[in-house]
C-alpha positions as CSV (number, residue, x, y, z in Angstrom):
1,X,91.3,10.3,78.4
2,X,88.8,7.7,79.3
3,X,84.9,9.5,80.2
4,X,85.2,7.3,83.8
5,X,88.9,8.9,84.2
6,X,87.8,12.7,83.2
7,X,84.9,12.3,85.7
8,X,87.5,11.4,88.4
9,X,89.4,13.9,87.7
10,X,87.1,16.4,87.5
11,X,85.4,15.6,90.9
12,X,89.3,15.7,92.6
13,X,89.8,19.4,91.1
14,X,85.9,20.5,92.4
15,X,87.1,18.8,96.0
16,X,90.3,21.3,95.8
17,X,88.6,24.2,94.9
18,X,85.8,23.9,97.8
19,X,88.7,23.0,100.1
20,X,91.1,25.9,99.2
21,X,87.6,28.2,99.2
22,X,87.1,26.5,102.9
23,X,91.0,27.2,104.0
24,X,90.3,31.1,102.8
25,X,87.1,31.6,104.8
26,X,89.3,30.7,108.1
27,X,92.3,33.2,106.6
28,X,89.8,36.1,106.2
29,X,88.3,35.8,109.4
30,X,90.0,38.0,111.2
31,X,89.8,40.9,108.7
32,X,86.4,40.7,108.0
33,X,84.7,44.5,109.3
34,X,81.6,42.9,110.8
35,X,80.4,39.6,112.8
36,X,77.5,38.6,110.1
37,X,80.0,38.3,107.6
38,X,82.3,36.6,110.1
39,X,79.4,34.5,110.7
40,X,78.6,33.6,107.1
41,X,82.6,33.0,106.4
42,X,82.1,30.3,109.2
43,X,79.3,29.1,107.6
44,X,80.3,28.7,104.4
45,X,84.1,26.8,105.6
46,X,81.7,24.3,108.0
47,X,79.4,23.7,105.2
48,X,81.8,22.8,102.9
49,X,83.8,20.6,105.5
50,X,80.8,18.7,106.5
51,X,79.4,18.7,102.9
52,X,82.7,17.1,101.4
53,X,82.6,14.9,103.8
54,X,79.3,13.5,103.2
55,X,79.7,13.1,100.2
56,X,82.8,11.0,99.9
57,X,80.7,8.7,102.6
58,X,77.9,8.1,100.7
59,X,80.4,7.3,97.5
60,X,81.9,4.9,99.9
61,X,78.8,3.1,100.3
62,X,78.0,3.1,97.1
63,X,81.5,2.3,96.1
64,X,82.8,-0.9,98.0
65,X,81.6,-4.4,97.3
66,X,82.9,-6.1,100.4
67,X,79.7,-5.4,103.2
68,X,82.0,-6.1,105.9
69,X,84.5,-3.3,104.7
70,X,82.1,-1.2,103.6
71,X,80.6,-1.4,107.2
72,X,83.7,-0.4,108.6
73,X,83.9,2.1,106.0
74,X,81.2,3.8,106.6
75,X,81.5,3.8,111.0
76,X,85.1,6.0,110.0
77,X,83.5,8.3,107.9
78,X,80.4,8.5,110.7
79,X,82.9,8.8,113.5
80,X,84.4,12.0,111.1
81,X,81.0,13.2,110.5
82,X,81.2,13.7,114.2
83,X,84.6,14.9,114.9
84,X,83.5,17.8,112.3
85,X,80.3,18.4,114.0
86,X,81.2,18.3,117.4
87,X,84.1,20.5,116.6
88,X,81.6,22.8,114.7
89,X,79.5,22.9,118.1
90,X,82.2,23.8,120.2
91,X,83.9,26.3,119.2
92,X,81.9,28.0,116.3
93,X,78.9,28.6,118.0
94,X,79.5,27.9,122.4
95,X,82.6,29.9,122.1
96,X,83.6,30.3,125.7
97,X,80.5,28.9,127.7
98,X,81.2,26.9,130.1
99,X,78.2,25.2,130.6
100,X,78.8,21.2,131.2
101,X,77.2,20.2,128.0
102,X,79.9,22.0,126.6
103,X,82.7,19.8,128.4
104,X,81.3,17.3,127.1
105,X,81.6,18.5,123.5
106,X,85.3,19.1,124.2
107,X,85.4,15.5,125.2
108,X,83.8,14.9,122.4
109,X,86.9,15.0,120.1
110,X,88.1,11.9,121.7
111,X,85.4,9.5,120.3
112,X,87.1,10.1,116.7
113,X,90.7,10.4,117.7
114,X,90.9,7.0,119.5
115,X,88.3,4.9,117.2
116,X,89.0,6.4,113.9
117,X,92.8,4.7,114.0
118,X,91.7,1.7,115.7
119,X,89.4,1.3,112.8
120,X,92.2,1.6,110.9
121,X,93.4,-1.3,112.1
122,X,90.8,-3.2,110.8
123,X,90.8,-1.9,107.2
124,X,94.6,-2.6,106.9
125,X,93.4,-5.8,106.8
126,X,91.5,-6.0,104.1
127,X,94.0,-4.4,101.7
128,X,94.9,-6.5,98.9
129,X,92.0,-9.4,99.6
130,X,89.3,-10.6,97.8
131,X,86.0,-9.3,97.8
132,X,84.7,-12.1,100.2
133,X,87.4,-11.2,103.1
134,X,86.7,-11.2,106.5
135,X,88.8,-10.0,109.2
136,X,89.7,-12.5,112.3
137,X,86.9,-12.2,114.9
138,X,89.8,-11.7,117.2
139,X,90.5,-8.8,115.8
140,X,87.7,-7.4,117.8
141,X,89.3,-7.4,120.8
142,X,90.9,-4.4,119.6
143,X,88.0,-2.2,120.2
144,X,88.1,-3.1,124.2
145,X,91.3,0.0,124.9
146,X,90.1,2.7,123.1
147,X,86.8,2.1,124.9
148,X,88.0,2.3,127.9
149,X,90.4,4.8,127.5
150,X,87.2,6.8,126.0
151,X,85.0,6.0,129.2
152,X,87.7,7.7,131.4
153,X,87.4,10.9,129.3
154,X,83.8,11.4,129.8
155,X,84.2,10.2,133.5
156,X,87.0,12.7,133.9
157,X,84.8,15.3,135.8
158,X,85.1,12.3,138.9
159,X,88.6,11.9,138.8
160,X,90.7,14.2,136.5
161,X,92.9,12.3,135.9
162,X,92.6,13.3,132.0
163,X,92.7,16.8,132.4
164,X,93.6,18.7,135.9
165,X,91.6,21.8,136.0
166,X,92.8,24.3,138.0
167,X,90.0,26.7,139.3
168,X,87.3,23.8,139.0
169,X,85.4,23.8,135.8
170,X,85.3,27.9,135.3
171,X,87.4,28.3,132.3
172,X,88.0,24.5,131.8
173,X,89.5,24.6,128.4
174,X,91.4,27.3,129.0
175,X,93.0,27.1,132.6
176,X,94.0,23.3,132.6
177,X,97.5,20.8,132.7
178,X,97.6,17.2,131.3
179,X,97.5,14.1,134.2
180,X,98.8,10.3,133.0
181,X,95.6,9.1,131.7
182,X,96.0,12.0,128.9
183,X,98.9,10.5,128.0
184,X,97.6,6.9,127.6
185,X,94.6,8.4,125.3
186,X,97.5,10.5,123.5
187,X,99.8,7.2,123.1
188,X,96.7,5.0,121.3
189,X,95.9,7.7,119.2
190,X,99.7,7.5,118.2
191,X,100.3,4.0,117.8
192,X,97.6,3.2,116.1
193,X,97.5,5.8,113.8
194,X,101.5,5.1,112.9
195,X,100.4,1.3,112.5
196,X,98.3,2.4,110.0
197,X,100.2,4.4,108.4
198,X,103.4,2.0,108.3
199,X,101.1,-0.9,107.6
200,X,99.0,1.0,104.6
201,X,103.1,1.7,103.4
202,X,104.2,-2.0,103.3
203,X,101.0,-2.9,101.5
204,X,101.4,-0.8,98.8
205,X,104.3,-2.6,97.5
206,X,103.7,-3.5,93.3
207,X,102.9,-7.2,92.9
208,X,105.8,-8.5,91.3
209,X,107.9,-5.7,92.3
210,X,109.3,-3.4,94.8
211,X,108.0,-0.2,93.4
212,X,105.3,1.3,95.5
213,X,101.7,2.2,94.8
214,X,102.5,5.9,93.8
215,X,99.0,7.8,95.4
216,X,99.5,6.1,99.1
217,X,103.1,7.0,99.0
218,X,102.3,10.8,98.2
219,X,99.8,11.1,101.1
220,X,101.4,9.6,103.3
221,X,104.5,11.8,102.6
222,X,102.3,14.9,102.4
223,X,100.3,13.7,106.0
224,X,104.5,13.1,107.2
225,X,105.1,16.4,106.6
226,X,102.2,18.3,107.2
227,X,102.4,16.6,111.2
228,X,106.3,17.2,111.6
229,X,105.8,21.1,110.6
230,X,102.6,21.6,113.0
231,X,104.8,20.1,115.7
232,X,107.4,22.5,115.1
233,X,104.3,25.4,115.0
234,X,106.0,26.3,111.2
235,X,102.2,26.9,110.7
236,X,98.5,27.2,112.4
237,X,95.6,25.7,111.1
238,X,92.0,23.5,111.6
239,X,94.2,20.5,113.4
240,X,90.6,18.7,113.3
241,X,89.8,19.1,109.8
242,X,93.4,18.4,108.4
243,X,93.2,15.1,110.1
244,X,89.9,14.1,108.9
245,X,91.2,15.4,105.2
246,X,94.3,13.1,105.4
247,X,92.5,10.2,106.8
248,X,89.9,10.7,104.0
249,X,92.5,11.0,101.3
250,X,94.6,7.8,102.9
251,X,91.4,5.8,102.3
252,X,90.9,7.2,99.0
253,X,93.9,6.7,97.8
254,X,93.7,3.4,98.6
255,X,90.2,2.6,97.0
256,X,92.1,4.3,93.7
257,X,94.7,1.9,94.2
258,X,92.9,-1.3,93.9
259,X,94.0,-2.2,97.2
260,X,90.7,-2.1,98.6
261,X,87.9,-3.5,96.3
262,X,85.4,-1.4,94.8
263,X,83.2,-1.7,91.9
264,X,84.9,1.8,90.1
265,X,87.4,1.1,87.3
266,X,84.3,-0.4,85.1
267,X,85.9,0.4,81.7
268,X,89.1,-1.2,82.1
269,X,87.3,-4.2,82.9
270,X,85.0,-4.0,79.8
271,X,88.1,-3.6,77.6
272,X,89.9,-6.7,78.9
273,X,86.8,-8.9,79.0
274,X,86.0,-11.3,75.7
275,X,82.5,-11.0,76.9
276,X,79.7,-9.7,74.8
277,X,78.2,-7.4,77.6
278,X,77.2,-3.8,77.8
279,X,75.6,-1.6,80.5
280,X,72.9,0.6,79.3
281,X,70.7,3.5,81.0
282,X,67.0,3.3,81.4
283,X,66.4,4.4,78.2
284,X,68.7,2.2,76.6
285,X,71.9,4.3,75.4
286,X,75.1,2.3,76.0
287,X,77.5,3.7,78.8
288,X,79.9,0.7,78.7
289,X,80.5,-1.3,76.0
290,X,82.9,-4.5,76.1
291,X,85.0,-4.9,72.6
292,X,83.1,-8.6,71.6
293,X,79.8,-7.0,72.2
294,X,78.1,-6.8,68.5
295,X,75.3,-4.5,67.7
296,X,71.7,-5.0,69.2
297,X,69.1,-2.3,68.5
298,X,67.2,-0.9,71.0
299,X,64.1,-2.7,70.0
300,X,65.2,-6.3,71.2
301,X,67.2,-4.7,74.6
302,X,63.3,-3.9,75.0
303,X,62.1,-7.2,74.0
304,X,64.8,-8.8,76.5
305,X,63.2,-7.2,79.5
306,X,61.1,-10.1,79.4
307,X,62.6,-13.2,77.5
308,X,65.6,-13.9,76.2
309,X,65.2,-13.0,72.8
310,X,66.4,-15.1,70.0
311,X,69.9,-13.8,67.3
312,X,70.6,-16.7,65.1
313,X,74.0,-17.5,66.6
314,X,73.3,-15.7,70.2
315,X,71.0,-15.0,73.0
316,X,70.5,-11.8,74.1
317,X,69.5,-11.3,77.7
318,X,69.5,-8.7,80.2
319,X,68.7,-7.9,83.9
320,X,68.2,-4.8,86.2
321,X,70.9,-2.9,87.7
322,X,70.9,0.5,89.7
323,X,69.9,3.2,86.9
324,X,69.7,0.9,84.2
325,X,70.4,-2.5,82.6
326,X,73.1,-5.1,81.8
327,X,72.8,-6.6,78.7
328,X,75.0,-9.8,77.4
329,X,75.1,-12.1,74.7
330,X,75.3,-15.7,75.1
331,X,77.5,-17.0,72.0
332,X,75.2,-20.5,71.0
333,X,76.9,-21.5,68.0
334,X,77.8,-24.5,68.9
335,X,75.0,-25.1,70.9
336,X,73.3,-25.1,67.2
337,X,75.4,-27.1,66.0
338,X,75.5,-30.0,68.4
339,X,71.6,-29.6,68.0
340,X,71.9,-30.2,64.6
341,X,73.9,-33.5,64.8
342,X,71.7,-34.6,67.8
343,X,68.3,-34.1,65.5
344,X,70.4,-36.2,63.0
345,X,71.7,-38.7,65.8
346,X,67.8,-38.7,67.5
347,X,66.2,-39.8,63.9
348,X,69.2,-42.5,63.2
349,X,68.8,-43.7,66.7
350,X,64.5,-43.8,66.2
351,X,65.1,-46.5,63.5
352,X,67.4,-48.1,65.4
353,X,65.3,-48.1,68.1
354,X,62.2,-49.5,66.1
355,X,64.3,-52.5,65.3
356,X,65.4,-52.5,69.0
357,X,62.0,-52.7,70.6
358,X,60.8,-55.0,67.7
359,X,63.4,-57.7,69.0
360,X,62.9,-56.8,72.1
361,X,59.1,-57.5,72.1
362,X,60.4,-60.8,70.4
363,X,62.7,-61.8,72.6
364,X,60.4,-60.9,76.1
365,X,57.4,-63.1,73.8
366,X,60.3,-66.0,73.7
367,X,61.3,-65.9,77.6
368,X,57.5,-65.6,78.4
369,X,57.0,-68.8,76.5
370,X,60.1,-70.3,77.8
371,X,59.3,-69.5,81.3
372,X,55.5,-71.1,81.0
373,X,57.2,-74.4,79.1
374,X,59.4,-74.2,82.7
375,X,56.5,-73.9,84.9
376,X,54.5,-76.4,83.2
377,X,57.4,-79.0,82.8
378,X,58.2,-78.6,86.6
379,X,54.7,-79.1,87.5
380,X,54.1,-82.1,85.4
381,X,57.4,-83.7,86.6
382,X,56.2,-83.1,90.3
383,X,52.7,-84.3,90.2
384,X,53.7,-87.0,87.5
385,X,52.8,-90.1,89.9
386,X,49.6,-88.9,90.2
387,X,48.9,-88.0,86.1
388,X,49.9,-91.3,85.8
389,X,47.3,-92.8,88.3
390,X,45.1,-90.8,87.6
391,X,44.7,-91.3,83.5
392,X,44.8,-94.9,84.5
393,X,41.7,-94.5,86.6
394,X,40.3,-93.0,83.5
395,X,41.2,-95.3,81.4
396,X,39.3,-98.5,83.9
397,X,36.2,-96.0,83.9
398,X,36.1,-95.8,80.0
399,X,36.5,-99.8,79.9
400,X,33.4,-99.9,82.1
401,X,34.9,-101.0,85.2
402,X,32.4,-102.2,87.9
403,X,33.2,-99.6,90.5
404,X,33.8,-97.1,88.5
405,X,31.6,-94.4,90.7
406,X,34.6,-95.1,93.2
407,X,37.0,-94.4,90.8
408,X,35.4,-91.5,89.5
409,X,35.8,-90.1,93.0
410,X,39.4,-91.4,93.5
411,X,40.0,-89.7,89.9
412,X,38.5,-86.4,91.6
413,X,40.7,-86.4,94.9
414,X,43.7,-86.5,92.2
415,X,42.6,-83.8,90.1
416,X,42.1,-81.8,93.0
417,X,45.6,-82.3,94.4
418,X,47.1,-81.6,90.7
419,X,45.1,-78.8,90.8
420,X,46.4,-77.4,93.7
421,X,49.6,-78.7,93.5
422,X,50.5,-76.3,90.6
423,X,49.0,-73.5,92.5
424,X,51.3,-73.8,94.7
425,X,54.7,-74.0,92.6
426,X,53.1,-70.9,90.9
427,X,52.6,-68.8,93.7
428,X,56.3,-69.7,95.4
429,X,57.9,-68.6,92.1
430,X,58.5,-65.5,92.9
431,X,60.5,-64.8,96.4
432,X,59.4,-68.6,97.7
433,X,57.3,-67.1,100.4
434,X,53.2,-67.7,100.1
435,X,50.5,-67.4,102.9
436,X,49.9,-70.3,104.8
437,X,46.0,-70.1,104.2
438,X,46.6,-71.5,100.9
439,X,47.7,-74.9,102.4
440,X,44.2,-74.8,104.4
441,X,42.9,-74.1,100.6
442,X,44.4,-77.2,99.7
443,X,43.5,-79.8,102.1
444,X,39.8,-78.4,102.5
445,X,39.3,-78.9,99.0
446,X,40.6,-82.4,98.9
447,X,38.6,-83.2,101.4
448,X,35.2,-81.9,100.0
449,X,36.1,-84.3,97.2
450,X,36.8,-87.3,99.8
451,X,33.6,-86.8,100.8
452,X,31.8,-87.0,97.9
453,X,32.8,-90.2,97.7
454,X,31.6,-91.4,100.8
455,X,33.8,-90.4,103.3
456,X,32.9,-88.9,106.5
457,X,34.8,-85.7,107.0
458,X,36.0,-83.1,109.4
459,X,37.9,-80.0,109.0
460,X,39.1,-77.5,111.4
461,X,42.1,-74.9,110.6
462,X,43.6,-71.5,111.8
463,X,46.2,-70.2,109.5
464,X,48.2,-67.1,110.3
465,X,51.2,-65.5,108.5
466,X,53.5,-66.5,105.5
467,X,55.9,-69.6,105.1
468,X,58.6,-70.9,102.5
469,X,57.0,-72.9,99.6
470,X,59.1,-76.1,100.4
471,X,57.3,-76.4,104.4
472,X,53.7,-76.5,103.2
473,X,54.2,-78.3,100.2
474,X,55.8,-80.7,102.0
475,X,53.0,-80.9,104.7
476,X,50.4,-81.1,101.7
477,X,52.7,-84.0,99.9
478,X,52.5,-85.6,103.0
479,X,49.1,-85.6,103.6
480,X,48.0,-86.6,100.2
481,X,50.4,-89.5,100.5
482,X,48.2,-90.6,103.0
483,X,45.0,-90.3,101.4
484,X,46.3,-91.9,98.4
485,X,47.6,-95.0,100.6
486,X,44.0,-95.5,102.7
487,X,41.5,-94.5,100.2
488,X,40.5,-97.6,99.5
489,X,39.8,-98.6,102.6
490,X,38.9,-95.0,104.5
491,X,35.2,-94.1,106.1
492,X,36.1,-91.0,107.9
493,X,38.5,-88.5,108.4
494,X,39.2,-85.8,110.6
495,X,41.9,-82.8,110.3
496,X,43.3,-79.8,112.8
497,X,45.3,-77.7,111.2
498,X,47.1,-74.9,112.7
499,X,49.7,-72.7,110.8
500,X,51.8,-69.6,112.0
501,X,54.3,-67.7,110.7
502,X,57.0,-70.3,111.6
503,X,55.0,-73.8,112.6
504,X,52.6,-76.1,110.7
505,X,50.9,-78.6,113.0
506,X,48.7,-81.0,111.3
507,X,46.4,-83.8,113.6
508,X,45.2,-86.4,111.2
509,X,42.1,-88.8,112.7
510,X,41.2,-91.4,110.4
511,X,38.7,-94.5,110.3
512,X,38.8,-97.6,107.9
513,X,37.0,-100.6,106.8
514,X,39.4,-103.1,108.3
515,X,43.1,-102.7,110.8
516,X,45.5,-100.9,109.5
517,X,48.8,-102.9,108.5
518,X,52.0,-101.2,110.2
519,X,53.7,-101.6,106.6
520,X,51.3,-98.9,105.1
521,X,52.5,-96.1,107.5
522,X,56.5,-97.1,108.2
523,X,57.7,-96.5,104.3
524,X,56.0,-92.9,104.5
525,X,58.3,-90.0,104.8
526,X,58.3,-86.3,105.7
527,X,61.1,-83.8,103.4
528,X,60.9,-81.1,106.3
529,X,59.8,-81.7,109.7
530,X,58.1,-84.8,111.7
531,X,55.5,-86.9,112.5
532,X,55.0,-89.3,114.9
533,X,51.8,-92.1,114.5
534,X,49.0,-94.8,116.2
535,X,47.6,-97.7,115.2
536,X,44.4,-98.9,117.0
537,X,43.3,-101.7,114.7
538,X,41.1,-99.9,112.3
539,X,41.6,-96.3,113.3
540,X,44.8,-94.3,113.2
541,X,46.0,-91.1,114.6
542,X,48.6,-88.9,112.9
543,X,50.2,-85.6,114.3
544,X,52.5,-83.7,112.2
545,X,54.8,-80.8,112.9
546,X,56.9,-78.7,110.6
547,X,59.0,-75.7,111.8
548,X,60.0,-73.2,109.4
549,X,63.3,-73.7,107.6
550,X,62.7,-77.3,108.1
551,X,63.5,-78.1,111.4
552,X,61.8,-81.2,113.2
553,X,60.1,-80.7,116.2
């Protein structure tokens, strides 16, 4: 016989002995010469009433795993507590007094007779469910008629409609009839108690089967006949105390069971496990040992208290429990030997790797070169005109041309616009969006170069905000355009430039030598926007206007 099953055993017989011991203490009160030893006899049943009692509730507690059931539990074995108690009060030690309190004490009896099986009705429910079950909150509802019916007790002193007493309250519980209330306290108490009883039957049906769980079955027959020979008066006894013992025992029986969950039964489930687990004491001796647990000393159980400690082809690691320890053992066998083919796969793939990143660095040098050839051949091919011009300035200045300070200075206003020209493509390469300041960069330095060479200039600007590449390129396009045409020919020059977030406007002033033909302005042409122009024989005014996206205004 398992240790877990003798100690069950063992605690039953004890129970017997100390309720037999309790049953012969009543017997033998009548024949006992003297009231001290009557008194001690009474003592000694009470004690062991309340005492067994006790006890089973604070296994309870320490037995059930579902809080919600336990809770419930524990209010029955309270409510019991009670019953014993108040029963104790009332007629072991007030006898006869009829003192109020005592009426009250006598009313007493009703708290546990109309909650206990209403409670009942609530455990039923959890019979058979898992250890996270919680019974509908409807269910509460329940609780509403016994607490009335309860209230109407202790209120019966107004209305007696409980208990009639016949000479007011001078012999109350001994000179009184029943009224209908009584009966309606009676019925609940009934019907409740026979739900439980039926419903505790039905569950205890086998899974998979219709045998019956064989330890409900005998209470309840043993509770069926016990009631049906006290109603026939075959026998007298403690009516309180033999209903609190077959409650207890129903409940009991059913924790045995498995019908309500508890955390007993501990070696059955280390003998069915493939776990490596065992529970050990504070001092480390084994009380439950599952059969794929292999030997640890006591040395590294120690040495798991605070790391998981290290067995070749296992882990060994532990945590507290009540009393002791539960130690387990986490199989890594194949844990090592993945690790072993992922150190082999980690060095193959380092080499590989080193070949990776060396073509990788080659191939990111070969885009970085491609991209700058890109750059570079889009900016030549857009400022070509001007290269061209431009090394052919050079090449007159070399050749010792006569005006070749002028052409120094034309040669100038072209670099500068090459310059900035490619700033421009390179700053619009990445999401086509650059600041609109840079087109005031632009045209500001352009014109310092103009007037080196001579020319009277004026520049005024207020640039705000951010634009696409295409609007102010095309505004600076279109104003070097200009300068290109009338250079020759130019004394001053004048520009307003104001630029937003969505609008360029550009007001050009500028003063030449000798009138303006119309031929040198019609053939000029604006990509994105509008300008409009006047001629006023030597002078000519130009106002410009670009909205973003292109639009003309």
């Amino acid at each position: 016989m398992r240790k877990e099953k003798k100690t069950g055993v063992y605690t039953a017989v004890f129970a017997a002995v100390l309720i037999v011991v309790a049953f012969l203490m009543r017997e033998i009160y009548d024949y006992l010469p003297n009231a001290m030893l009557q008194a001690v006899g009474v003592t000694i049943r009470n004690t062991i009433h309340i005492s067994l009692l006790f006890s089973w509730v604070v296994s309870v507690h320490r037995r059930m795993v579902n809080k919600k059931l336990r809770r419930l539990m524990l209010i029955v074995g309270c409510l019991l507590l009670f019953w014993l108690v108040d029963k104790m009060v009332k007629w072991d030690f007030t006898g006869s007094v009829t003192h109020p309190l005592v009426r009250y004490l006598w009313y007493g009896f009703y708290v546990g007779m109309l909650f206990v099986p209403t409670l009942g009705a609530f455990i039923i429910n959890y019979l058979g469910k898992p250890e996270n079950y919680s019974h509908p909150k409807k269910l509460n509802y329940l609780l509403i008629p016994p607490t009335i019916l309860l209230l109407s007790v202790f209120t019966n002193d107004l209305h007696q409609k409980v208990f009639v007493f016949y000479n007011g309250f001078v012999n109350f519980d001994l000179e009184y009839s029943y009224d209908w209330m009584y009966f309606l306290n009676m019925g609940w108490f009934i019907c409740m108690g026979f739900y439980f009883v039926v419903m505790m039957l039905l569950k205890s049906r086998v899974p998979g089967s219709r045998k019956l769980q064989k330890m409900p079955v005998a209470i309840m027959s043993f509770a069926a006949l016990f009631w049906i020979g006290y109603s026939m008066r075959l026998y007298n006894c403690d009516i309180t105390v033999m209903d609190c013992l077959i409650i207890t025992l129903l409940l009991e029986s059913a924790i045995q069971s498995g019908l309500l969950p508890s955390n007993t039964r501990y070696q059955e489930v280390f003998d069915s496990t493939t776990i490596p687990v065992q529970i050990v004491d504070r001092e480390y001796q084994p009380h439950y040992v599952s059969g794929a647990a292999l030997p640890v000393s006591e040395a590294q159980m120690r040495q798991s208290v605070h790391s998981t400690v290290d067995l070749g082809d296992s882990l060994l690691s532990s945590a507290p429990i009540q009393a002791g320890r539960v130690v387990w053992q986490d199989d890594i066998r194949r844990l090592n030997d993945l690790r072993t083919r992922l150190r082999d796969a980690v060095e193959q793939l380092g080499e590989e790797n080193t070949l990776l990143q060396a073509e990788l660095e080659l191939k990111e040098n070969r885009a970085k070169a491609d991209e700058q050839n890109r750059l570079y051949d889009r900016i030549t091919r857009e400022v070509e005109p001007q290269l061209i011009k431009a090394d052919e300035l050079l090449r007159r200045i070399e050749e010792g041309a006569e005006d070749s300070r002028k052409l120094i200075a034309e040669v100038c206003v072209l670099g500068s616009y090459i310059k900035r020209r490619g700033n421009l493509l390179l700053l619009g390469e990445g999401d086509g969006l650059i600041h609109t300041r840079e087109l005031e960069y632009c045209i500001r330095e352009s014109m310092d170069n103009l007037n080196l060479s001579g020319v009277y200039t004026s520049f005024n600007s207020r640039c705000e905000g951010d634009m696409q590449l295409t609007s102010i390129v095309s505004a600076y396009d279109f104003y070097e355009l200009l300068v290109e045409r009338l250079l020759d020919s130019m004394t001053a020059m004048m520009v307003n430039l104001t630029c937003t977030m969505e609008h360029i406007s550009m007001n050009i002033q500028m003063g030449c030598r000798e009138e303006i033909a119309q031929q040198v302005l019609q053939d000029i042409s604006l990509l994105h926007g509008s300008f409009r122009y006047e001629i006023m024989e030597e002078d000519v005014i130009i106002n410009l206007t670009i909205t973003e996206g292109g639009s003309a205004e």
